[in-house]
C-alpha positions in Angstrom: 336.3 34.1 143.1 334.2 36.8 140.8 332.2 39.5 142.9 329.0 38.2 140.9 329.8 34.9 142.6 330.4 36.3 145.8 327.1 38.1 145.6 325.2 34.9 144.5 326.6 33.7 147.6 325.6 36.0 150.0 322.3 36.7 149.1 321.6 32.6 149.3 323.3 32.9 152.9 321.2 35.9 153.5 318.3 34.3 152.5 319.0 30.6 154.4 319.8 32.5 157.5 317.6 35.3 158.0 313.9 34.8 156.5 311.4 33.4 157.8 308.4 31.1 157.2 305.6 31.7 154.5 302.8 34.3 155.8 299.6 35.4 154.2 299.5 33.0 151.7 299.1 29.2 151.8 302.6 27.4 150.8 303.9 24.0 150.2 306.6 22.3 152.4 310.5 23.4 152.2 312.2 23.0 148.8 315.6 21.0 148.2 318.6 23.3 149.6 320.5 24.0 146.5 323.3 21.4 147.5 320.2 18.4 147.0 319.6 20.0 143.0 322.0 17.1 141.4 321.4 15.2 138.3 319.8 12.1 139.0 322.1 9.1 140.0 323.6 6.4 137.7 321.8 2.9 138.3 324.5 1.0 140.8 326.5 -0.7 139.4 327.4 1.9 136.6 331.2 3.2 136.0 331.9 6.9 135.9 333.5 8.1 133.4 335.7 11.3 133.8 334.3 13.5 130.8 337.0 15.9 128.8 336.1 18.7 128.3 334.1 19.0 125.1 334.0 22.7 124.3 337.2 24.6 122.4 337.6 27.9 124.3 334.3 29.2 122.2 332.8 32.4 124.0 329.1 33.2 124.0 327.3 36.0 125.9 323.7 35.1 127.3 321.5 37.8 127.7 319.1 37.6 130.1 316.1 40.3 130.4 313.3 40.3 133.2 310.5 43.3 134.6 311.7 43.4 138.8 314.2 44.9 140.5 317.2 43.7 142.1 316.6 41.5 145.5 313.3 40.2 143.8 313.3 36.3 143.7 313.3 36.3 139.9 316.4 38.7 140.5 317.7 36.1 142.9 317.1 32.8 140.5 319.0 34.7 137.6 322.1 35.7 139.9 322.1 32.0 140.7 321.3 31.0 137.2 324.3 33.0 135.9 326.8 31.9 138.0 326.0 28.2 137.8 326.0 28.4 134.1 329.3 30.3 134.0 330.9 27.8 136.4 329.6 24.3 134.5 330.3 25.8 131.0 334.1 26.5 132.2 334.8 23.1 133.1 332.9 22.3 129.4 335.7 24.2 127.7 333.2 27.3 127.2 333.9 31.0 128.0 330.2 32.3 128.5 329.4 35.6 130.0 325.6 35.6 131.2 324.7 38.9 131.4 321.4 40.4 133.6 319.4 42.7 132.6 316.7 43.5 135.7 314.3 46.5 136.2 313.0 46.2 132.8 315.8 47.7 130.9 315.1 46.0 128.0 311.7 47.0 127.4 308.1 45.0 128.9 307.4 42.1 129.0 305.7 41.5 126.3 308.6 43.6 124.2 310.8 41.3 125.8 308.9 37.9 124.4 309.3 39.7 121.0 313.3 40.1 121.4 312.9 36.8 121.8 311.2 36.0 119.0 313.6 38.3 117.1 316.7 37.1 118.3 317.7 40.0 120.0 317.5 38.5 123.5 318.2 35.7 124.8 316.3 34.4 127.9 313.6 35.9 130.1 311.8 35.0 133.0 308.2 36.3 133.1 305.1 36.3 133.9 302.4 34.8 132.2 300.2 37.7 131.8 301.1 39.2 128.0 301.9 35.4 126.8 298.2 35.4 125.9 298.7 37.7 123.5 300.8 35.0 121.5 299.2 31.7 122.4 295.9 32.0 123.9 296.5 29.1 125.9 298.8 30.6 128.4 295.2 32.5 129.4 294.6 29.4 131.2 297.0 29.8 134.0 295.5 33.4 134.9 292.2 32.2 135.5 291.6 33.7 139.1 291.3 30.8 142.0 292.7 28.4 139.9 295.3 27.8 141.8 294.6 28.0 145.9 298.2 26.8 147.1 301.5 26.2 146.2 301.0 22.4 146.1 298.8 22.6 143.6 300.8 24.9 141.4 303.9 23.2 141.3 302.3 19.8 141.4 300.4 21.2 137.6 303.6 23.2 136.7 306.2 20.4 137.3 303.9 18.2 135.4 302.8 16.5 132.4 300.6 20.0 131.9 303.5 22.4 132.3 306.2 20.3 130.3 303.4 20.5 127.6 302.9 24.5 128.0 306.5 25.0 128.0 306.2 23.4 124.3 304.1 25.6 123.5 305.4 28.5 121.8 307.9 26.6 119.9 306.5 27.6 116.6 306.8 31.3 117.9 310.6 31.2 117.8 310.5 30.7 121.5 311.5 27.7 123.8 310.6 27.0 127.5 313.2 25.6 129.9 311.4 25.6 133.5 309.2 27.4 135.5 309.6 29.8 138.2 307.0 32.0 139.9 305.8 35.5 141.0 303.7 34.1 143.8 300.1 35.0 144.5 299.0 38.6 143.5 297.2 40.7 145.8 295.9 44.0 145.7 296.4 47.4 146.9 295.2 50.9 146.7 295.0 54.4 147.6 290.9 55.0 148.1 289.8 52.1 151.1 290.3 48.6 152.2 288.9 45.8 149.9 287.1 43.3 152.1 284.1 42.8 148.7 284.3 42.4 145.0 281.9 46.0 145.4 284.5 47.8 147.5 286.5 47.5 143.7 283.8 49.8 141.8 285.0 52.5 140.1 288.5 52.1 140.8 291.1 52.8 138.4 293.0 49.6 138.9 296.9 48.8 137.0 296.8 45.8 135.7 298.6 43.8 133.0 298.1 43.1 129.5 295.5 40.2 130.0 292.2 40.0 128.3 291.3 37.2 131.9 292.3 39.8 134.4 290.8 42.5 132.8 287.2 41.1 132.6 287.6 39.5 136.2 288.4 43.1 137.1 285.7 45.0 135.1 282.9 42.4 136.5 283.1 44.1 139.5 283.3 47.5 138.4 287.1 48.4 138.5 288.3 50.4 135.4 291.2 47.8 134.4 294.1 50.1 133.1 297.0 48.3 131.2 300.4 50.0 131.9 304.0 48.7 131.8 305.8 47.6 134.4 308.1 50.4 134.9 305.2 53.0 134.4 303.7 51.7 138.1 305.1 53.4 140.6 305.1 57.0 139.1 301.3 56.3 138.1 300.5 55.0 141.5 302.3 58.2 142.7 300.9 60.9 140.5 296.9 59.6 140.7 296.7 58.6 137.3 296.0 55.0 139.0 294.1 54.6 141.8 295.7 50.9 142.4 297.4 47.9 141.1 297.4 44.4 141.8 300.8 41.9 141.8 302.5 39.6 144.6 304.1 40.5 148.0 307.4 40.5 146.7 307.2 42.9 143.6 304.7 45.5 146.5 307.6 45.2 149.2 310.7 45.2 146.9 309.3 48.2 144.3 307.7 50.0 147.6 304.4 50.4 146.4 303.7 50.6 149.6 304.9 53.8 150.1 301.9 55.5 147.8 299.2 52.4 148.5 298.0 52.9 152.3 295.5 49.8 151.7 296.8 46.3 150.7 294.4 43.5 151.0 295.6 39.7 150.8 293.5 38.3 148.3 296.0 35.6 146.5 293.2 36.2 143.2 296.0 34.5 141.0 298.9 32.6 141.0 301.5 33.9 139.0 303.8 31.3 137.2 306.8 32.5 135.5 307.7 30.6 132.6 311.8 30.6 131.6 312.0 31.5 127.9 314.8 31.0 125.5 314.8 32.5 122.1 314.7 29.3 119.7 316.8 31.0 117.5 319.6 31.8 119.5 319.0 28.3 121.6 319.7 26.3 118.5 323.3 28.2 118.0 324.8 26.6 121.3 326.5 23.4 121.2 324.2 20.6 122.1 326.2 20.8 125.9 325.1 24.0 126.0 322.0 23.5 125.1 321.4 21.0 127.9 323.2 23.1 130.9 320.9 25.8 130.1 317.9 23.6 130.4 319.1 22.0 133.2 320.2 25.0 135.4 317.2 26.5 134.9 315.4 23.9 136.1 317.2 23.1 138.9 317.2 26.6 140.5 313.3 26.9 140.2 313.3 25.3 143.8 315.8 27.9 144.9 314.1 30.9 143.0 310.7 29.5 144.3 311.3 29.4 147.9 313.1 32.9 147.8 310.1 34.4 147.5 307.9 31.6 150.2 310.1 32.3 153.0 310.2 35.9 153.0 306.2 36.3 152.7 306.3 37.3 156.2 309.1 39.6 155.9 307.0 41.1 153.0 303.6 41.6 154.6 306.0 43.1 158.2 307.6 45.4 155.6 303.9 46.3 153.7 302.7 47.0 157.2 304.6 49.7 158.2 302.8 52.2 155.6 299.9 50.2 154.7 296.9 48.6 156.5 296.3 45.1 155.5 293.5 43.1 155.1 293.6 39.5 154.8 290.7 37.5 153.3 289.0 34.5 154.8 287.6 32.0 152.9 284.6 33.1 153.0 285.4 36.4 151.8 287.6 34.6 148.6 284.4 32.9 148.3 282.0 36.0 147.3 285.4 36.7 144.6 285.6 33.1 143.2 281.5 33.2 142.2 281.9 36.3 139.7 285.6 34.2 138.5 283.1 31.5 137.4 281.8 34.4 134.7 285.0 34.9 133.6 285.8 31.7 133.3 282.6 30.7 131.0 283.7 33.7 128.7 287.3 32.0 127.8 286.7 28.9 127.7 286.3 28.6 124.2 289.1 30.9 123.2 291.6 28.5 126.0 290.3 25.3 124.6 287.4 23.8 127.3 289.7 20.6 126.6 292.7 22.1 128.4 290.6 24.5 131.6 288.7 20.8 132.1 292.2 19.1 131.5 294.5 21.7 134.4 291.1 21.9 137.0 291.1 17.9 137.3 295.0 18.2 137.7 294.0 20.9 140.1 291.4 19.0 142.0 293.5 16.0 142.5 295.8 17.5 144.8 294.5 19.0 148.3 
């Protein structure tokens, strides 16, 4: 047995044994254990057939880019993605060698969607945030308070809607296998709790790429400042930021923490993380390739998913230790939602009104 596989192994142990249940944000019930991912069953009656292996020794390397560190949940879902793939392509007849690339190595990730498009990388998971910047319909899914729970985001993203979105950016050189997520993104900063869309004026707030988040941010007086990823921490730590918003995980596991004494819980926007495949490159695998990429990917979005749910509470009692936290009531998400509704009526034209009436009603219909 590889050490990669070892690894994947004990961090899903780890993680099975030791964390426990969502905190701070509102979550949906327990996902499948990995064991329950299968294919879907033959109809009864049905004969097995033993398949031969169909590959001829070929080798392929898979590279695979993404923005967070190591023991993120993305981080987690690729470990498991890689050794899955590995493992089913042997007993194909395939030699393929996934290879991770976390912590931003290769770049943003928006210079990440355009290796893609290049054909210089292969997969990435990320975040929809700079996808608006090559289909402006991606802008729809960082509308703040669109999403309240995690029902309502995977009953949208496992959907009609998302299977449509993931088609989306064919025509960019780019193909869409599943989707994962970044969880709900909350804020922190270095001047005073947030408890009011006014407690937000005049900071100098990191956020990404994103013409939504930026005028959500601006209508109440923040001075929105795009960085990369990897540029954070050191900006956070030097003053050149005052404060950044993302989810519990990428705060806890980056130890933001450490140079933010004020979080506040204000789950302003879900973050769905879209699996991308460079078309290109996709189209050079055998057809059985093709598929067990696809299919593993989709598969562990439950695992890579609930990574990140159960530990919440291990995130916020980490967070807490150097940072006060403030959790809003609904009352309080209330007074942010009203000045979303602006920022909403601005991109509704450049979204399509078709598709924000099309993913609210999806929205609405679940509770």
């Amino acid at each position: 047995m590889g050490k990669k596989r070892v690894l994947a192994m004990f961090i899903a142990l780890a993680l099975a044994a030791g964390l426990t249940a969502c905190g701070g944000s509102a979550g949906s019930g327990s996902a499948p254990a990995l064991e329950d991912m299968q294919a879907p069953e033959q109809e009864s009656g049905e004969e097995t057939a033993q398949a031969e292996p169909s590959g001829g020794g070929e080798s392929y390397v898979i590279k695979v880019g993404y923005g967070t560190n190591p023991g993120h949940p993305i981080d987690l879902g690729s470990i498991l993605f890689e050794e899955e793939v590995e493992a089913k392509a042997k007993e194909l007849g395939y030699d393929v060698d996934v290879q991770l690339f976390p912590s931003a190595q290769l770049g943003s990730e928006k210079e990440m969607i355009e290796q893609l498009q290049m054909g210089t990388l292969d997969m990435c998971p990320t975040t929809t945030g700079p996808l608006g910047l090559f289909n402006s319909q991606y802008l729809v899914f960082d509308l703040p308070y669109l999403f309240l729970n995690y029902d309502q985001a995977d009953a949208v993203l496992d959907g009609e809607i998302g299977t449509e979105m993931l088609s989306a950016l064919e025509d960019q050189n780019i193909v869409g296998l599943a989707w994962w997520e970044n969880g709900f993104r909350e804020l922190t900063n270095n001047k005073k709790p947030i408890t009011k869309p006014e407690d937000l004026s005049g900071l100098k707030l990191r956020t990404m790429e994103n013409d939504v988040h930026i005028d959500f941010f601006s209508a109440m007086g923040a001075s929105p400042t795009p960085l990369g990823f990897g540029e954070i921490y050191t900006s956070l730590q030097s003053g050149v930021i005052d404060g950044q918003e993302n989810p519990l995980s990428i705060i806890a596991v980056n130890k933001f923490y450490d140079v933010q004494p004020y979080t506040t819980i204000s789950d302003h926007v879900y973050s769905p993380v879209p699996v991308l495949y460079s078309k290109s490159l996709y189209e050079k695998l055998p057809a059985d390739l093709q598929e067990l990429v696809k299919t593993t990917a989709y598969e562990v979005r439950t695992y890579e998913r609930q990574s990140g749910r159960d530990a919440e509470q291990e995130y916020i009692d980490e967070i807490a230790q150097k940072s006060e936290i403030y959790t809003l009531c609904d009352e309080e998400k209330a007074a942010f939602r009203e000045i979303a509704l602006e920022t909403y009526g601005k991109f509704e034209e450049k979204i399509g009104k078709e598709l924000v009436d099309k993913v609210t009603a999806a929205v609405d219909e679940v509770q």
